[in-house]
N, CA, C and O atoms as a Maestro MAE file, in Angstrom:
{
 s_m_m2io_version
 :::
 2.0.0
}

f_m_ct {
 s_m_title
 :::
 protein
 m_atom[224] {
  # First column is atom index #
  i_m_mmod_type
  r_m_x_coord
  r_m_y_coord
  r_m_z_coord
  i_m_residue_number
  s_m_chain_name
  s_m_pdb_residue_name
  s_m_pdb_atom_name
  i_m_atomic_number
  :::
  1 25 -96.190 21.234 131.070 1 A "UNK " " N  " 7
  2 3 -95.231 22.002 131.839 1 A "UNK " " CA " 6
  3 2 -95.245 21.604 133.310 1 A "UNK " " C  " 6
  4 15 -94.370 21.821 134.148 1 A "UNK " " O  " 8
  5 25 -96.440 20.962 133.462 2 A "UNK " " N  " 7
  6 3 -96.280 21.199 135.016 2 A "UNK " " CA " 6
  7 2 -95.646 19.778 135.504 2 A "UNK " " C  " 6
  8 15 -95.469 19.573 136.705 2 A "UNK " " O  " 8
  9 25 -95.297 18.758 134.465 3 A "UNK " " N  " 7
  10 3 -94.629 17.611 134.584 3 A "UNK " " CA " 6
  11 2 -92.864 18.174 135.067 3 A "UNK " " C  " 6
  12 15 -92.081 17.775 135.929 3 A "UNK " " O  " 8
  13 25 -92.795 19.229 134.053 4 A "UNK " " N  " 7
  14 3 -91.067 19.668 134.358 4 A "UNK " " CA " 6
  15 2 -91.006 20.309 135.798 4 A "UNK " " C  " 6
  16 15 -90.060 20.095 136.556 4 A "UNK " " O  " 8
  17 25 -92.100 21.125 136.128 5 A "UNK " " N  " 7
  18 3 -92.474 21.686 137.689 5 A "UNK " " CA " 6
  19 2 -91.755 20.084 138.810 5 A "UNK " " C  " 6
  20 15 -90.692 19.926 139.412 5 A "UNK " " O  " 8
  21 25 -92.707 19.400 138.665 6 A "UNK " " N  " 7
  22 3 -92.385 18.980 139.225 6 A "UNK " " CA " 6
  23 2 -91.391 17.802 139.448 6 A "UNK " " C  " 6
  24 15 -91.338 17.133 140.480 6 A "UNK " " O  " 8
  25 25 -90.519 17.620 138.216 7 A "UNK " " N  " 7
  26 3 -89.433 16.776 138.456 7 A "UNK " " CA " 6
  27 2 -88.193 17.928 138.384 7 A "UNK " " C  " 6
  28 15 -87.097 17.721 137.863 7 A "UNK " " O  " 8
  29 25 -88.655 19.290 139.080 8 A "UNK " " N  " 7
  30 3 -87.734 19.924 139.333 8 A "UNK " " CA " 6
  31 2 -87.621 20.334 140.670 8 A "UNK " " C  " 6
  32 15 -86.618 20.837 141.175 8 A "UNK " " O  " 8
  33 25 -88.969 20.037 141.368 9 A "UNK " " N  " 7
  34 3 -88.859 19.799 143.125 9 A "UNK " " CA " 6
  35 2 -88.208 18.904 143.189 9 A "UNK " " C  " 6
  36 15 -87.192 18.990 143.879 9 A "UNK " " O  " 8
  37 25 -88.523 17.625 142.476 10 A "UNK " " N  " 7
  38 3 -87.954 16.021 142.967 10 A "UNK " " CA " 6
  39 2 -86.390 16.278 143.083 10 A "UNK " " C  " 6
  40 15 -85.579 15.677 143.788 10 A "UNK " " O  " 8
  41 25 -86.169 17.414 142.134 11 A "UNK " " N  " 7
  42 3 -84.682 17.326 141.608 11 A "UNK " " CA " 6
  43 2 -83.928 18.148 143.134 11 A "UNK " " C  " 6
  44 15 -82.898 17.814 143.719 11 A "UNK " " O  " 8
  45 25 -84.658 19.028 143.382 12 A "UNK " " N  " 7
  46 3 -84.435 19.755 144.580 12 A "UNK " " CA " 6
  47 2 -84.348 19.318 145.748 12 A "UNK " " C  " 6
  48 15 -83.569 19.712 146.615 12 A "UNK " " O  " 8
  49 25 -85.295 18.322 145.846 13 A "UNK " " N  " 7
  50 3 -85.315 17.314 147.233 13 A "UNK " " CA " 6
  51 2 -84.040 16.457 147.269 13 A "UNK " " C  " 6
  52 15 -83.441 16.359 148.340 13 A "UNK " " O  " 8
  53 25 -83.627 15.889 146.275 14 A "UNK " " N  " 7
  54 3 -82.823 14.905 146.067 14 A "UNK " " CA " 6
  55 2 -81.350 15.504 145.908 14 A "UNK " " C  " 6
  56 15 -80.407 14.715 145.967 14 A "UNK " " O  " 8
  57 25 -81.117 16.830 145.713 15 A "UNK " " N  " 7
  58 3 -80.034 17.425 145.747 15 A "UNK " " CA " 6
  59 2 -79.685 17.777 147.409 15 A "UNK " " C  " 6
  60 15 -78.545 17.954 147.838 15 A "UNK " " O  " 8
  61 25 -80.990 17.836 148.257 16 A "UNK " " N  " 7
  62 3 -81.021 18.527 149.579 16 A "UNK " " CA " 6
  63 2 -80.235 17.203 150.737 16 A "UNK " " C  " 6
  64 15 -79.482 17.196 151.711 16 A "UNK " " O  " 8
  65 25 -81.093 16.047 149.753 17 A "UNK " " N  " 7
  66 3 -80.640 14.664 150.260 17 A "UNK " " CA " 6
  67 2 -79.702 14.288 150.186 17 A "UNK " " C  " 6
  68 15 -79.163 13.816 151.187 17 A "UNK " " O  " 8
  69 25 -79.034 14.320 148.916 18 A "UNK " " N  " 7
  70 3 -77.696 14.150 149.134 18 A "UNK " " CA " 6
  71 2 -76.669 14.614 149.921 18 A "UNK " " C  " 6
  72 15 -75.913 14.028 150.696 18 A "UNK " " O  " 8
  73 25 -76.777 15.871 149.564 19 A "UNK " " N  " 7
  74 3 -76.127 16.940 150.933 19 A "UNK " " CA " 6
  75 2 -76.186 16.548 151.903 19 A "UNK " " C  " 6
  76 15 -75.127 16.655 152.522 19 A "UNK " " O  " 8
  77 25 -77.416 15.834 152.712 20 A "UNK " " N  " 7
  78 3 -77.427 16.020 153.903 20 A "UNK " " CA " 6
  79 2 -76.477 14.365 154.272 20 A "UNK " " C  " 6
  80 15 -75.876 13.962 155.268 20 A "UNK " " O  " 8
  81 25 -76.723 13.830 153.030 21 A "UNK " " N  " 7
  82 3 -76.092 12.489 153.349 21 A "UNK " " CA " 6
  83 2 -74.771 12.358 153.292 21 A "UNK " " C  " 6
  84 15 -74.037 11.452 153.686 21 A "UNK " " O  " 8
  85 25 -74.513 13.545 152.663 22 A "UNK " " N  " 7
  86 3 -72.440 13.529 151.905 22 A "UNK " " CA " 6
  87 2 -72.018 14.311 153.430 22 A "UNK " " C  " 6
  88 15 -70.996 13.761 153.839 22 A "UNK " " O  " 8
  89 25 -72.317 15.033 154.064 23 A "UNK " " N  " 7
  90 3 -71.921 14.900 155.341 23 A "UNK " " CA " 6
  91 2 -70.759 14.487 156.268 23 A "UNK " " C  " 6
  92 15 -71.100 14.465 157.451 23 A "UNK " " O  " 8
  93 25 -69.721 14.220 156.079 24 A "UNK " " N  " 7
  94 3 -69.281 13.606 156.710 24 A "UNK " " CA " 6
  95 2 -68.902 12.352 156.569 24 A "UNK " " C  " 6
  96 15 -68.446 11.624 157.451 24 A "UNK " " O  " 8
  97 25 -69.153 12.011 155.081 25 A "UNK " " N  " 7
  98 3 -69.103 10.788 154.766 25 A "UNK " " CA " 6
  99 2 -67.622 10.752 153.225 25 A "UNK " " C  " 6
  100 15 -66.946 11.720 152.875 25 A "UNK " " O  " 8
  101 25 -67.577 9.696 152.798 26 A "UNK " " N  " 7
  102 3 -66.475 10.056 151.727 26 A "UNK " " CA " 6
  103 2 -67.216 9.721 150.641 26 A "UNK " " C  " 6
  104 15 -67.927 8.732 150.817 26 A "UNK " " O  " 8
  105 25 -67.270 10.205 149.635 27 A "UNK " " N  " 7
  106 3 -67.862 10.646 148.615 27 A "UNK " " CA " 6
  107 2 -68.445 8.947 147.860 27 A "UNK " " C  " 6
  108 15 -69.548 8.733 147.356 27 A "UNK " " O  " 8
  109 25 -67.070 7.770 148.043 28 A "UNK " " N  " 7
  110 3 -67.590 6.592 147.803 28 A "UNK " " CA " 6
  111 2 -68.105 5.565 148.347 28 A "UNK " " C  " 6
  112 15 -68.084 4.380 148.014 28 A "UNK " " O  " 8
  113 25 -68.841 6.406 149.713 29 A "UNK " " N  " 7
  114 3 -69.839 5.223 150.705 29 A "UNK " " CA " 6
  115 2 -71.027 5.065 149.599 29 A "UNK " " C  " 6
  116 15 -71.247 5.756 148.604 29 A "UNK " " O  " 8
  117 25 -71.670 4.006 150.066 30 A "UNK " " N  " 7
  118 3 -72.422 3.392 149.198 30 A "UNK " " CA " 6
  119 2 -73.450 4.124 149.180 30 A "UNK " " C  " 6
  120 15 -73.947 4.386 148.084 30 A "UNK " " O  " 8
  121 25 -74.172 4.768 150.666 31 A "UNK " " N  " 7
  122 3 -74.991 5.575 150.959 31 A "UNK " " CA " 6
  123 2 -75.428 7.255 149.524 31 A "UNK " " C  " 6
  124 15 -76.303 7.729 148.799 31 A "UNK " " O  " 8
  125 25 -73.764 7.456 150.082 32 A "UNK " " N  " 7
  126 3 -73.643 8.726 148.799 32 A "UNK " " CA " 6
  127 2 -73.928 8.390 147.500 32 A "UNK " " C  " 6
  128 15 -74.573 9.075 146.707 32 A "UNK " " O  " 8
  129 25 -73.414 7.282 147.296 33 A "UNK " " N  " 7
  130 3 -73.395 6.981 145.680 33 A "UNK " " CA " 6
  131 2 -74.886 6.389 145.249 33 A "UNK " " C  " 6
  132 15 -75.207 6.820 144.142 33 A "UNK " " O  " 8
  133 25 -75.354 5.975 145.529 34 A "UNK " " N  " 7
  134 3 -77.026 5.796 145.863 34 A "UNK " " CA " 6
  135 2 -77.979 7.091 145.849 34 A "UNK " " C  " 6
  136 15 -78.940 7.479 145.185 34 A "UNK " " O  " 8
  137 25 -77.328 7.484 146.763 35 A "UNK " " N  " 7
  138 3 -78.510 9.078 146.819 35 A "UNK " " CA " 6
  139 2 -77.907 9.813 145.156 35 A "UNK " " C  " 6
  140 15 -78.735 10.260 144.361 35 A "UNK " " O  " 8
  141 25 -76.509 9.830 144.870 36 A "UNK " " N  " 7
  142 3 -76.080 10.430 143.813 36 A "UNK " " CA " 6
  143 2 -76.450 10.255 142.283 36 A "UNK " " C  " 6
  144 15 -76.558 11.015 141.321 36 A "UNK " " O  " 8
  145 25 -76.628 8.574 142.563 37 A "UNK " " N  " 7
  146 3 -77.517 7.909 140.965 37 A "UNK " " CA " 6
  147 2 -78.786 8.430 141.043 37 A "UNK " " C  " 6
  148 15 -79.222 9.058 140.079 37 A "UNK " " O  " 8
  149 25 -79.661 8.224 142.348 38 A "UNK " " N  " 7
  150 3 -80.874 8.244 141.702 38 A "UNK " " CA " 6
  151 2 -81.067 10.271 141.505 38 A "UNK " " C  " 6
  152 15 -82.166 10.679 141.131 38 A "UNK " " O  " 8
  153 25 -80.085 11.166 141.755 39 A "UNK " " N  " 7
  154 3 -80.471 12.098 141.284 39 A "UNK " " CA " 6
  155 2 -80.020 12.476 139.932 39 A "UNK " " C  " 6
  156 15 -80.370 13.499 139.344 39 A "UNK " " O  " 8
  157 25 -79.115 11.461 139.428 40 A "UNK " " N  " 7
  158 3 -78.663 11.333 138.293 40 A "UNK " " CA " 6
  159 2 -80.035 11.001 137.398 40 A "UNK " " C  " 6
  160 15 -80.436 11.687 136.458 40 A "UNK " " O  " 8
  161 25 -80.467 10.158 137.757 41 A "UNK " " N  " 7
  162 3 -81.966 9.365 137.019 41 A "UNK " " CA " 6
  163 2 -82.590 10.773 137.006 41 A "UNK " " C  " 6
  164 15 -82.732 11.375 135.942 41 A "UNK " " O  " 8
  165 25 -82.984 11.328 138.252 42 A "UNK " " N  " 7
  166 3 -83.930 12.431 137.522 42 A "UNK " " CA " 6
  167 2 -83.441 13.520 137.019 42 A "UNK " " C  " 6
  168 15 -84.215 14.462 136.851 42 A "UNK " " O  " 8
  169 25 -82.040 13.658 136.659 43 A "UNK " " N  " 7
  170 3 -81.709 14.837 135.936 43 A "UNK " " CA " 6
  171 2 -81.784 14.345 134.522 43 A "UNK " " C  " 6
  172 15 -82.293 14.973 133.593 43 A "UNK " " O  " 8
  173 25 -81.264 13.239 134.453 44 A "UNK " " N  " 7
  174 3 -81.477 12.831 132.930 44 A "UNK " " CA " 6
  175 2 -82.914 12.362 132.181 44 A "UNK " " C  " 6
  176 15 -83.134 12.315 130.971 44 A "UNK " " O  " 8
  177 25 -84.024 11.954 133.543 45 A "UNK " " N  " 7
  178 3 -85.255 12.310 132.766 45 A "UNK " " CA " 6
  179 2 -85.712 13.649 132.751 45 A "UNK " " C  " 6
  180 15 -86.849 13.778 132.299 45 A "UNK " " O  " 8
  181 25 -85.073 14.802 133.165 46 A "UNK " " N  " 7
  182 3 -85.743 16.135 133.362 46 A "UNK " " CA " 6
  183 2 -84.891 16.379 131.989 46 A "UNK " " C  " 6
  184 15 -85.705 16.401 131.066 46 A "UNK " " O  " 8
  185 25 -83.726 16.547 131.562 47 A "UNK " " N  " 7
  186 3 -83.366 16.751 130.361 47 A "UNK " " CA " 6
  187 2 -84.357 16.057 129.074 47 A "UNK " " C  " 6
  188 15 -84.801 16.629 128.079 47 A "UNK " " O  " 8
  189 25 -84.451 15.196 129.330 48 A "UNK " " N  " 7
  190 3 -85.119 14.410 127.920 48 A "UNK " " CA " 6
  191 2 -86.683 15.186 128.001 48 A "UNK " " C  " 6
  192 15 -87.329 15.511 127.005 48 A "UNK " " O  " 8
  193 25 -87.152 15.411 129.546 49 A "UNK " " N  " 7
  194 3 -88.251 15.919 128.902 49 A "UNK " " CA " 6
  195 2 -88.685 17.370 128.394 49 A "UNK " " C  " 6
  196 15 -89.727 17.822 127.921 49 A "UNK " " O  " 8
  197 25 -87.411 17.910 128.703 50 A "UNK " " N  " 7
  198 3 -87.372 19.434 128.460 50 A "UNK " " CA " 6
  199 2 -87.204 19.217 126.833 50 A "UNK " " C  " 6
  200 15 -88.022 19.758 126.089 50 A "UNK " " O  " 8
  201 25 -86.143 18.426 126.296 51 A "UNK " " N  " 7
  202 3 -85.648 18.334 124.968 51 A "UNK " " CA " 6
  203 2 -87.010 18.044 124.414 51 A "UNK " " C  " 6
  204 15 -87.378 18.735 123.464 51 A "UNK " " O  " 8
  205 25 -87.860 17.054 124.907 52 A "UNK " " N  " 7
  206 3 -89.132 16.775 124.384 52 A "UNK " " CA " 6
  207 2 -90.311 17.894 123.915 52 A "UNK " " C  " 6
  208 15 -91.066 18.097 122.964 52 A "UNK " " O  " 8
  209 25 -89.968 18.467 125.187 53 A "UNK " " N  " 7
  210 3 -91.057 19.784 124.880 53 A "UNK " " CA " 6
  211 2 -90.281 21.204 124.028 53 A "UNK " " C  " 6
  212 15 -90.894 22.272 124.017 53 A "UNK " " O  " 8
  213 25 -89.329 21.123 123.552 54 A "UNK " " N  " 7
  214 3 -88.392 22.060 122.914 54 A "UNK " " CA " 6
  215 2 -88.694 21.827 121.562 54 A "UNK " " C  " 6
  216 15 -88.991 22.692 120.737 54 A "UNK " " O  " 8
  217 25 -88.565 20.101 121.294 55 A "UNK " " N  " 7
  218 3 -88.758 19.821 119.606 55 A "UNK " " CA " 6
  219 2 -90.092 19.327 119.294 55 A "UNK " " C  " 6
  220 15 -90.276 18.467 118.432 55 A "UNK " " O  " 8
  221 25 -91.710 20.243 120.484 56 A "UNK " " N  " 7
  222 3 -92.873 19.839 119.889 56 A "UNK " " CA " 6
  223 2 -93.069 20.768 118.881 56 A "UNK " " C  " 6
  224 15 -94.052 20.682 118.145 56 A "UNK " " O  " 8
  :::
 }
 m_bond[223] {
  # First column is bond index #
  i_m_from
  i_m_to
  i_m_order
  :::
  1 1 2 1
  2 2 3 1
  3 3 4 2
  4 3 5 1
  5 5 6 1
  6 6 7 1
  7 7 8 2
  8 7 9 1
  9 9 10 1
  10 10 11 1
  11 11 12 2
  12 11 13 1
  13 13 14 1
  14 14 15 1
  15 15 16 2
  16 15 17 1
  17 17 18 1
  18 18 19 1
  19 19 20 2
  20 19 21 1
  21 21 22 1
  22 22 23 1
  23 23 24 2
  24 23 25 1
  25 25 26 1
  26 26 27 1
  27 27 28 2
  28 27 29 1
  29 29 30 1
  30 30 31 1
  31 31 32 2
  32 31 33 1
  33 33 34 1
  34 34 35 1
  35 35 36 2
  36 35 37 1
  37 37 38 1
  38 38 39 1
  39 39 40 2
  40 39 41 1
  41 41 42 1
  42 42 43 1
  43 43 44 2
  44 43 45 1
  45 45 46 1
  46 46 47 1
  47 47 48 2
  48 47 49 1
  49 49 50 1
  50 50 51 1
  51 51 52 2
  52 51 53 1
  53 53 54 1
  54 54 55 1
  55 55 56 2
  56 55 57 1
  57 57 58 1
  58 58 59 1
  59 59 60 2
  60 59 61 1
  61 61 62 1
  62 62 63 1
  63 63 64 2
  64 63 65 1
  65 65 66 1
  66 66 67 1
  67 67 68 2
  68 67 69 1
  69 69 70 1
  70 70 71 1
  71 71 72 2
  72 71 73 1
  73 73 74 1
  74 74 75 1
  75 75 76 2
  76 75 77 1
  77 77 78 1
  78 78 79 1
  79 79 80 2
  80 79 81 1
  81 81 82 1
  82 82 83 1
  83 83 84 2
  84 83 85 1
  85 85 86 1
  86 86 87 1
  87 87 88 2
  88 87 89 1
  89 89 90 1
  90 90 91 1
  91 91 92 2
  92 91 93 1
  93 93 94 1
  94 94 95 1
  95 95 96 2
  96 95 97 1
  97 97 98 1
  98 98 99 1
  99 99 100 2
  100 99 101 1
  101 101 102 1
  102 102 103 1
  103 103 104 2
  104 103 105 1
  105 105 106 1
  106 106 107 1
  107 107 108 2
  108 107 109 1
  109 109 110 1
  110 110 111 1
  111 111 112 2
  112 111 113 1
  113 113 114 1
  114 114 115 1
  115 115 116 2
  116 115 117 1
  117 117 118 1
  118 118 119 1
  119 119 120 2
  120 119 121 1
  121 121 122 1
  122 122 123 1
  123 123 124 2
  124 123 125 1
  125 125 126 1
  126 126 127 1
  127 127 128 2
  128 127 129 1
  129 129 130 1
  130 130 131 1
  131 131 132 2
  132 131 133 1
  133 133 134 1
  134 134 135 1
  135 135 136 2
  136 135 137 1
  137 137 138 1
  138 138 139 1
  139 139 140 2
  140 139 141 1
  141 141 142 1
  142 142 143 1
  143 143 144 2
  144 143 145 1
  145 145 146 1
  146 146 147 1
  147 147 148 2
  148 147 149 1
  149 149 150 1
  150 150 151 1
  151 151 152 2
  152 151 153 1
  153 153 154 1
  154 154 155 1
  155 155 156 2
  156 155 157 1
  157 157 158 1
  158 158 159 1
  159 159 160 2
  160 159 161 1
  161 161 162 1
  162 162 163 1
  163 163 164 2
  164 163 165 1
  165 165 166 1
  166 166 167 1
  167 167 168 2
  168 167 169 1
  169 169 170 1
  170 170 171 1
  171 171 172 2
  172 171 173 1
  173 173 174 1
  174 174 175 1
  175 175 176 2
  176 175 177 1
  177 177 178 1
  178 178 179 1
  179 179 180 2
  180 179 181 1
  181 181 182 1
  182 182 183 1
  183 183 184 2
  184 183 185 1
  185 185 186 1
  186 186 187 1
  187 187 188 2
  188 187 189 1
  189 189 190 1
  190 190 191 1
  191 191 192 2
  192 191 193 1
  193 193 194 1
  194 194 195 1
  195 195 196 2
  196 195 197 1
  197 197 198 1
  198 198 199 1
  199 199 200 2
  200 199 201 1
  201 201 202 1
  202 202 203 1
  203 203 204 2
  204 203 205 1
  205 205 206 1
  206 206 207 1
  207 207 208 2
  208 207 209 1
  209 209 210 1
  210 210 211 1
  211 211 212 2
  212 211 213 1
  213 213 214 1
  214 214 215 1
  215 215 216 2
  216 215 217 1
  217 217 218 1
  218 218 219 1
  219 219 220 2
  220 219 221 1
  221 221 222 1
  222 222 223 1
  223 223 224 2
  :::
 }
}
C-alpha cells in the first residue's frame, strides 16, 4: 500500500507542476505537453497498480 501512497504524492506534485507550467502558456507548448505525459505515465502506472492489488 504504501507504494500507491506514494505514487499518489508523485501524482500530486506533477499535477501542481503542470499547473504552474500551463500558466500562461497554450496548452501545445512543448513545455506543457511534457509536464502533461509524464503525469500521464504516473497515472497509468498508479492504475495498473491499484488493479494489481484489487485482483490479489
Amino acid at each position: 500500500m504504501a507504494d500507491l501512497i506514494e505514487i499518489q504524492n508523485m501524482i500530486e506534485q506533477l499535477r501542481e507542476k503542470l499547473h504552474q507550467v500551463s500558466e500562461g502558456k497554450a496548452l501545445t507548448d512543448a513545455e506543457v505537453i511534457r509536464a502533461s505525459q509524464m503525469l500521464d505515465v504516473l497515472l497509468i502506472e498508479y492504475q495498473r497498480m491499484l488493479n494489481e492489488k484489487l485482483n490479489q
